[in-house]
Each structure stands twice: as C-alpha cells, then as structure tokens.
C-alpha positions as CSV (number, residue, x, y, z in Angstrom):
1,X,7.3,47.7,-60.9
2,X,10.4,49.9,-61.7
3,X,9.9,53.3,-63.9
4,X,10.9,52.6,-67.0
5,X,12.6,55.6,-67.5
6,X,14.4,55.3,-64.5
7,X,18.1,55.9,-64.7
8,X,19.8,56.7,-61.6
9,X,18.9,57.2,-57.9
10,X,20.2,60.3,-56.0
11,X,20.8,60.9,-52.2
12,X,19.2,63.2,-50.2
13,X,19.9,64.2,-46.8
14,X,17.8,65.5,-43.7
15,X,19.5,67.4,-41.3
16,X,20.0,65.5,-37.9
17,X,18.2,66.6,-34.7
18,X,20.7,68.4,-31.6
19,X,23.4,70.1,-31.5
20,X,24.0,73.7,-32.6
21,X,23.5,75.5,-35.6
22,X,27.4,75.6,-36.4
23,X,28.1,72.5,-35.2
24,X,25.5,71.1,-38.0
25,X,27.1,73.2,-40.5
26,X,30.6,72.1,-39.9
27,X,28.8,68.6,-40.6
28,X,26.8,69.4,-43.9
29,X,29.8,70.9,-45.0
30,X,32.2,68.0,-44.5
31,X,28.8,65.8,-46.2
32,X,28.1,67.7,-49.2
33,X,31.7,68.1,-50.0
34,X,32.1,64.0,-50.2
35,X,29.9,62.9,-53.3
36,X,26.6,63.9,-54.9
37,X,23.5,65.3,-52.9
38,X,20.5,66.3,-54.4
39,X,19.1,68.5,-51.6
40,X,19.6,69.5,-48.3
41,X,15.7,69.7,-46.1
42,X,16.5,71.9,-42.9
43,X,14.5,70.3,-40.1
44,X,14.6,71.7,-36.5
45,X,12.7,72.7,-33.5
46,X,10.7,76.3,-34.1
47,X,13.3,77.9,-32.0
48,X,16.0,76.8,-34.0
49,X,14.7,76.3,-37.6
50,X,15.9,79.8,-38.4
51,X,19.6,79.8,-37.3
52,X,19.9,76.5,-38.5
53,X,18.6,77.8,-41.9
54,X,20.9,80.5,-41.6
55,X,23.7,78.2,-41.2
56,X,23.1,75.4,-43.4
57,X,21.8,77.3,-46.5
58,X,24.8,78.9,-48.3
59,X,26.4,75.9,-47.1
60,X,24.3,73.4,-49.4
61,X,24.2,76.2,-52.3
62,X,27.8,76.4,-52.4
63,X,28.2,72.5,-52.9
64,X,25.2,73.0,-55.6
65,X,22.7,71.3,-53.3
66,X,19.4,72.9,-52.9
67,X,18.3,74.0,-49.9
68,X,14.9,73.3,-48.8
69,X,13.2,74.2,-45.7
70,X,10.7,72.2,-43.4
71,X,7.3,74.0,-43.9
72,X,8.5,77.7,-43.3
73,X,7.9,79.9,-46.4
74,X,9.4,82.8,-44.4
75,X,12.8,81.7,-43.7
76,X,13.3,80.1,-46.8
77,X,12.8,83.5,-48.4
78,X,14.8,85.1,-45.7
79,X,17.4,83.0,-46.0
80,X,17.0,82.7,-49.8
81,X,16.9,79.0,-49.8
82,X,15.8,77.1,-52.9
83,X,12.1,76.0,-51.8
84,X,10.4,73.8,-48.7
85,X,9.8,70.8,-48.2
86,X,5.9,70.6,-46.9
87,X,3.8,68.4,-44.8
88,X,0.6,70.3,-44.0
89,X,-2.9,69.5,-45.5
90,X,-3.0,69.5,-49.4
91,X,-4.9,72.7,-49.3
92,X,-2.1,74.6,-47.9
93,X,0.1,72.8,-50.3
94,X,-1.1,74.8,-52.9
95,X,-0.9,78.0,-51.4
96,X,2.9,77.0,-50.9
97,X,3.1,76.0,-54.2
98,X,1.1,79.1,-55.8
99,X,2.9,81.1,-53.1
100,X,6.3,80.3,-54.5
101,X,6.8,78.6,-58.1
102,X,8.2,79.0,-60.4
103,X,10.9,80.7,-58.9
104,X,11.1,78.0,-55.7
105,X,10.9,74.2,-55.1
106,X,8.0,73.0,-53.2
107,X,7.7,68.8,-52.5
108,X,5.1,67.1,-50.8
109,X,5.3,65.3,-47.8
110,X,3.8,63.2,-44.7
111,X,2.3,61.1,-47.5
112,X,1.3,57.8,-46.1
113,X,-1.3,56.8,-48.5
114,X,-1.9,56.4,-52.4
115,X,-5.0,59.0,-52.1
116,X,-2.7,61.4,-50.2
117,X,-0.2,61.3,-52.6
118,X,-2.4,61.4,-55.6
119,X,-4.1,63.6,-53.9
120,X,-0.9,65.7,-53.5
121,X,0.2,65.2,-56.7
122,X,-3.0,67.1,-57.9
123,X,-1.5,70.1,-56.7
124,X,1.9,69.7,-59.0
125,X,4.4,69.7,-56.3
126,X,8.2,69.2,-57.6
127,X,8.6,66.0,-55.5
128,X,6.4,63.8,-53.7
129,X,7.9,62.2,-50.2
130,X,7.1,59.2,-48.8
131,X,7.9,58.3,-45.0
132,X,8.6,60.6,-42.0
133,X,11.4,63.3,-41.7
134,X,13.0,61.0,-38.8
135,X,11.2,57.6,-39.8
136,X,14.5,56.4,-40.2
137,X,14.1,54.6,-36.8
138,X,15.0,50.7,-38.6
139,X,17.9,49.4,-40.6
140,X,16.1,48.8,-44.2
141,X,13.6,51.5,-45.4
142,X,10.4,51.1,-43.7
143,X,7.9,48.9,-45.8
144,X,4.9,50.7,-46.5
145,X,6.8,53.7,-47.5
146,X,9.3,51.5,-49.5
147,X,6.0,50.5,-51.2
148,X,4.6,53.1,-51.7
149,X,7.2,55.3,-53.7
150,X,8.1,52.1,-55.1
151,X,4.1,52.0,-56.8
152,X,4.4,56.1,-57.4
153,X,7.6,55.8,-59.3
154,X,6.4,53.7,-61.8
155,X,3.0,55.5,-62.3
156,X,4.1,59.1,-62.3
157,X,6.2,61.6,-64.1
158,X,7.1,63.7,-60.6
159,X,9.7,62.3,-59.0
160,X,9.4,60.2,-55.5
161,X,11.8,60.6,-52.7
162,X,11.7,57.9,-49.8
163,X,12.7,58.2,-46.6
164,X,16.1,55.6,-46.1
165,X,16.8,53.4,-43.4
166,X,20.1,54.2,-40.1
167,X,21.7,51.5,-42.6
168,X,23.7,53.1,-45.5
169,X,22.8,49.4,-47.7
170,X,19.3,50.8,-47.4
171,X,19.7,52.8,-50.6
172,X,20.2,50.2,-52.5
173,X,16.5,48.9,-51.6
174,X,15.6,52.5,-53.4
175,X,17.5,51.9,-56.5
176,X,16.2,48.6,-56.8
177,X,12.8,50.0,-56.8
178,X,12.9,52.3,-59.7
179,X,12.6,55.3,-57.2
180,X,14.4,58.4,-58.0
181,X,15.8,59.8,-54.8
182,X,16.6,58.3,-51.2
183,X,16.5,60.6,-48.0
184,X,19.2,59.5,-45.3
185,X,19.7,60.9,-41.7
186,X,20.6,58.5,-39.3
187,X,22.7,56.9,-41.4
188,X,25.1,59.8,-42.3
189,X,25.2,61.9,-39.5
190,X,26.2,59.3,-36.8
191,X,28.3,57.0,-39.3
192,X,31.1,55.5,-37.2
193,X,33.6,57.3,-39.7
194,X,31.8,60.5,-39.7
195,X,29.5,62.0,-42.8
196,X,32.0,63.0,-45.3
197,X,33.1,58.4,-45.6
198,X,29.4,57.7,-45.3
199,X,27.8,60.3,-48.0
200,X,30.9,58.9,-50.3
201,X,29.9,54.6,-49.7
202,X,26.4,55.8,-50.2
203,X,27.2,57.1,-53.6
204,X,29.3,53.9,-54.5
205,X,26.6,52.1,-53.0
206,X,24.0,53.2,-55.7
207,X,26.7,53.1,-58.2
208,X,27.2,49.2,-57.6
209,X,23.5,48.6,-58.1
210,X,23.3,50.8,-61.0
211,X,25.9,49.0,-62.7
212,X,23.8,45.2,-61.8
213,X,20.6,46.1,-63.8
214,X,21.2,44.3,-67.2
C-alpha cells in the first residue's frame, strides 16, 4: 500500500562501472545537467573509488545533487562529499552514522529483508535502500526489492530508495508504489541517446504517472 503522504518520486543515479575517472565525469555532468537528481552514490573498485570521488563530487554539488560515497568515510570527508551510502553490518552503521551526522548523509543499504531493514532503521539512517548497487541486471525493478520498499514506504517516515531496472519505464513501477526515490544505472549511462535524453524521459516519465493518480 502507497504512503499516504506520498507526493512525488525522485531519481537517483549510481555511477556506472569502467572507464576513467574523467570520462565518468564528462557523463554525470552531461546527466545531472538534464533534469532533477536527487543524489549522486560514487561506486568503484578500491583502486578507483578515490579519483572517481575526486572527479564526480564537485560535479554533483554543483548541479545541487548530493554526493554520496559507497562505504568510505575517508574520501567522503576528503573529498567533502555530502555523506555515504553504506552496506556493512548494522553495527558499523551506526558508527557511520554517529561518526558523521548531523553534518553528513548516511543511508542504509544491501537491505534484502524486513528485519534488516527494520533493523537498519533502528539505527536512524537518512535513507533506507533496497536492492543491489548493480542489481539492475533485468528490465522492470527486481521483485522482492520492488516489494519490499514498496511495504517500507508505506510503514515508515524515512524515506526508501529502490534500486531501478536497465529500462527507463522502470520508474514508473516506483512511483506507482508510493516509494520516494528510484536509483538507475544501467538505464542512464548506456541509453542509446546518451545520459543527458535519458535522465530528461526519466523525469517526464515520473511526471506522467504523477499526473494519473486521481
């Protein structure tokens, strides 16, 4: 059942895997200049998470996006991002969160249960997030994380983020479900007409189902 509350969804995006640092840049860019984003999660390889973080960060915070990185407190407060996005045990979850709130975002991830996540939500992250970085592997979002932000939304008061489907159309199965935000990769970064046309249809895509609910 949708939150009642519930008034719009917003996109996310998680950065794609390959290529280099200023490569990926040149893509956010062009990405977050085409519609709204509500946040940017660096993702990379150890090696790379850094430079990529480097890159990508004053990027997103010039576009107004924030900037969160994948499970490295350090580089986010070297590079002065905006907060992580984490996926470790819920213990360590709230050392991230008592390490760095207020001042920074922390959300909850690799959630693939209701006791994880209420579990999770124990700790008071600023998002909870349902499906895998890269589980964007089908078309349509996959089911049980579908379902399960779907349930969260419409129990909770922190917002849920679910992990989209390679199809664009797959944030409109978000919106249907009541569920606040919709992470896309896949469907984004290797859009046939590049990020910038597919960041601006996902926007009008959420628009149009926005405008159905009576």
């Amino acid at each position: 059942m949708a939150n009642d509350d519930f008034d719009t969804c917003r996109l996310c995006l998680v950065t794609p895997s390959g290529g280099s640092p200023e490569g990926l840049g040149t893509m956010v860019d062009a990405a977050l200049s085409a519609g709204d984003v509500a946040s940017l999660i660096v993702t990379a390889d150890a090696a790379d998470l850094a430079r990529l973080a480097q890159v990508t960060v004053p990027i997103a915070q010039a576009h107004g996006v924030a900037a969160l990185i994948h499970n490295d407190r350090q580089i986010a407060a070297a590079t002065g991002a905006d907060g992580v996005h984490f996926d470790g045990r819920v213990t360590e979850l709230r050392a991230c969160i008592d390490d760095l709130h207020p001042d920074r975002i922390v959300g909850a991830g690799n959630l693939t249960s209701r006791h994880d996540a209420m579990a999770a939500g124990e700790a008071e992250p600023d998002y909870v997030f349902f499906g895998r970085l890269d589980g964007d592997t089908g078309e349509e979002i996959f089911p049980k994380a579908l379902g399960l932000a779907e349930w969260w939304a419409g129990l909770f008061q922190i917002p849920a983020v679910v992990m989209g489907g390679s199809d664009l159309n797959s944030v409109q199965q978000a919106r249907d479900a009541g569920i606040e935000f919709v992470a896309l990769r896949r469907a984004v970064w290797e859009h046939p007409d590049g990020p910038a046309d597919a960041v601006a249809l996902a926007n009008r895509l959420l628009a149009e189902a926005r405008d159905a609910v009576p």
